[in-house]
KOLZA-289312 format. One record per residue (C-alpha): residue number from 1; residue in three letters; x, y, z. Coordinates in Angstrom, 3 decimals, padded with zeros to 6 digits, always signed. Example, Ala and Ser with C-alpha at 12.3 -4.5 7.8 and 13.67 -1.06 7.14 Angstrom:
2
+------+------+----------+----------+----------+
: rovo : bavo :        X :        Y :        Z :
+------+------+----------+----------+----------+
:    1 :  ala : +012.300 : -004.500 : +007.800 :
:    2 :  ser : +013.670 : -001.060 : +007.140 :
+------+------+----------+----------+----------+
END
This chain:
112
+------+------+----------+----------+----------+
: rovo : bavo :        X :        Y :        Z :
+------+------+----------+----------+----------+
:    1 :  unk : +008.570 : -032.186 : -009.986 :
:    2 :  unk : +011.087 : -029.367 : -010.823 :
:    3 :  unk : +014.346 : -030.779 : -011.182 :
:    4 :  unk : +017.884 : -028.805 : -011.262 :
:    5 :  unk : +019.140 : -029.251 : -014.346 :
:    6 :  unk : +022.870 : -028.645 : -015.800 :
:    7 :  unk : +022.200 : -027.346 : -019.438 :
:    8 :  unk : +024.178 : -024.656 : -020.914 :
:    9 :  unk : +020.473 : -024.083 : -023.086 :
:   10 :  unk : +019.127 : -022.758 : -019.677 :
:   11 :  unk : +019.484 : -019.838 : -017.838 :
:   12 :  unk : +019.150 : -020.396 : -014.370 :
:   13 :  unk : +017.754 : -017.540 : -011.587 :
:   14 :  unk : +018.597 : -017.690 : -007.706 :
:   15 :  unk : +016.869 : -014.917 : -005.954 :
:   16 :  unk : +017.183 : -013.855 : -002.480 :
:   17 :  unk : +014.313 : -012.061 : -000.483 :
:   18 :  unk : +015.440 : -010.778 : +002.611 :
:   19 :  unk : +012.566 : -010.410 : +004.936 :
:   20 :  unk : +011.324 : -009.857 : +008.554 :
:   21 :  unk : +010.095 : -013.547 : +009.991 :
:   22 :  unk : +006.479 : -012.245 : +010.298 :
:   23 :  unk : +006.413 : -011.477 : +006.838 :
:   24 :  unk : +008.018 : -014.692 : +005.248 :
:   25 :  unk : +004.633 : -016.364 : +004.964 :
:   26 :  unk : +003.284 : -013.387 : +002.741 :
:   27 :  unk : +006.551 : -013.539 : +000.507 :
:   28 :  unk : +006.285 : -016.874 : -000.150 :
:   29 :  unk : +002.295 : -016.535 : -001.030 :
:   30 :  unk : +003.492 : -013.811 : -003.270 :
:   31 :  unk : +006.436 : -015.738 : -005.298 :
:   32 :  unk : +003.939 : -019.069 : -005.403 :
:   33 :  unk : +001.271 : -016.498 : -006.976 :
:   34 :  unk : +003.675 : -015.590 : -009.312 :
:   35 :  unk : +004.595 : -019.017 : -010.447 :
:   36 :  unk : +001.443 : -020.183 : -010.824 :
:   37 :  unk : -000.506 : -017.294 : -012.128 :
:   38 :  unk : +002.222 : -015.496 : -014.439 :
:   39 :  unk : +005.557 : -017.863 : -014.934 :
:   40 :  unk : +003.673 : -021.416 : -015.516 :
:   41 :  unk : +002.031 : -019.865 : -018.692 :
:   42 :  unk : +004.487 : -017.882 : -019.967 :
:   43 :  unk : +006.913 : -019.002 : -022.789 :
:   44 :  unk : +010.617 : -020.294 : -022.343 :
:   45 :  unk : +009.665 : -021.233 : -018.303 :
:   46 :  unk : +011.001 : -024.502 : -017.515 :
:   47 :  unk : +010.902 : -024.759 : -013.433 :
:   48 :  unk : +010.802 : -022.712 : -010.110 :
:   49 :  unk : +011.254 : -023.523 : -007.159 :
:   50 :  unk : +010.515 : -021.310 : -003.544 :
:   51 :  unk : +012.508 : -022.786 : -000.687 :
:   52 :  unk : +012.453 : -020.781 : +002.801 :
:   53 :  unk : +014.735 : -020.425 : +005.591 :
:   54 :  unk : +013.895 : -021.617 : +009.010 :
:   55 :  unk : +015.176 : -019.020 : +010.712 :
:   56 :  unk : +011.719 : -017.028 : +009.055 :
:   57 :  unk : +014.609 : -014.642 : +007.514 :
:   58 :  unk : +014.901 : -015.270 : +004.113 :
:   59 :  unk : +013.156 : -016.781 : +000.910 :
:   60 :  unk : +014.545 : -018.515 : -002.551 :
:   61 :  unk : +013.414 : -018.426 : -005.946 :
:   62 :  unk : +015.225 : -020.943 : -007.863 :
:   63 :  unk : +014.202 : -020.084 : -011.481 :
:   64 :  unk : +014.926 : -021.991 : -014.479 :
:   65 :  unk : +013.921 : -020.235 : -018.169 :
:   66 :  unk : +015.103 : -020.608 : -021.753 :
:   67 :  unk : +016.706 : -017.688 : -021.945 :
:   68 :  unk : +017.061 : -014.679 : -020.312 :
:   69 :  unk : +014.915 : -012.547 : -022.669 :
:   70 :  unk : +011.711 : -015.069 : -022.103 :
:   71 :  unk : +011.954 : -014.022 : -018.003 :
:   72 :  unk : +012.634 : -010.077 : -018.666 :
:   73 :  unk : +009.054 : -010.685 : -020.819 :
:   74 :  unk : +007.568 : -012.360 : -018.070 :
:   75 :  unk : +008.278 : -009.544 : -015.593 :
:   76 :  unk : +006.956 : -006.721 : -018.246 :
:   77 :  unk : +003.779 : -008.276 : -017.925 :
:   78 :  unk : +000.797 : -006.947 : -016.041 :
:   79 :  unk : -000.351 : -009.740 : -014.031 :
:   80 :  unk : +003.916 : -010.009 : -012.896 :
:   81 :  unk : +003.395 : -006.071 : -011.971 :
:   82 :  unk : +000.646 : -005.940 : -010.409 :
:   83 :  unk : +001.715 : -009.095 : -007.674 :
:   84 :  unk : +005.370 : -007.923 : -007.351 :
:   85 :  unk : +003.749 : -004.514 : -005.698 :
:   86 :  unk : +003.016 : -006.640 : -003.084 :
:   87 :  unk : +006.617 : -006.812 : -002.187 :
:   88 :  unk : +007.007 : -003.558 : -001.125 :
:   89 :  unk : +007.993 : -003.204 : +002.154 :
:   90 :  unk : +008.080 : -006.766 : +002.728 :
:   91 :  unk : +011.558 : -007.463 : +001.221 :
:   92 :  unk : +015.257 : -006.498 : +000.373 :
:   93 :  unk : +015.779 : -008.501 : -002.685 :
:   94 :  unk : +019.182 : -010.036 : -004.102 :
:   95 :  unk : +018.886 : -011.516 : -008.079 :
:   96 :  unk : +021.577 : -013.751 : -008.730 :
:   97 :  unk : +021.801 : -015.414 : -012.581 :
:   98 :  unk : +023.961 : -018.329 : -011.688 :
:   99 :  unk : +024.963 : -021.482 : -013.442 :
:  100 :  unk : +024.824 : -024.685 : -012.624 :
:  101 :  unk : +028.186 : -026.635 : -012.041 :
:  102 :  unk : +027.234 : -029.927 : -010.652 :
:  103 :  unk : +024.547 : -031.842 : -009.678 :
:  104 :  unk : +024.941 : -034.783 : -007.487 :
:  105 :  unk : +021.652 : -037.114 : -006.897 :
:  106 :  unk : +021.049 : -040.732 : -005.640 :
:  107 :  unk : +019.459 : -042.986 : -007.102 :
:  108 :  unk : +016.265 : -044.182 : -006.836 :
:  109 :  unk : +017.339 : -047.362 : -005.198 :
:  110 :  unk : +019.301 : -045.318 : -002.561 :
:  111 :  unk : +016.414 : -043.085 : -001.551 :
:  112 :  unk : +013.762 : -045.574 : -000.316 :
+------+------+----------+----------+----------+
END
């Protein structure tokens, strides 16, 4: 399961996808394709996650990658290309490269 992780190693992606609510089903499908199709095999991916708003308005990316370099590779590719034309249309989209300054969690113990 991805995790957020606070590791000055990582470079860590939060993207916003500002979209209609009948089309946040198809920008999800597209960002999942992407995950699983381009990022999974690609090197210096470590995790992404695709939350979605519940007011149907907006969608996440929360990206985490080795570098910065090994994601900018990952989006030259073909495969990354030829999905993200999906989004047009669809989506006004905000990249964020963030850092992570905390993470709180409970424990195991807590959560059952």
């Amino acid at each position: 399961m991805p995790e957020i992780v606070r590791n000055p190693n990582y470079v860590t992606f939060i993207n916003v996808f500002k979209c209609r609510p009948a089309d946040q089903d198809e920008v999800v499908r597209i960002n999942v394709e992407i995950v699983e199709r381009v990022a999974l095999g690609s090197p210096g991916f470590i995790s992404a996650s695709i939350p979605r708003s519940t007011d149907g308005t907006r969608v996440f990316n929360y990206l985490q990658w080795e570098s910065s370099e090994h994601l900018t590779r990952m989006q030259a590719s073909p495969e990354f290309r030829r999905l993200g034309q999906r989004f047009a249309g669809l989506i006004k989209f905000e990249p964020h490269r963030c850092e992570v300054a905390h993470v709180g969690e409970a424990s195991s113990r807590d959560r059952s």
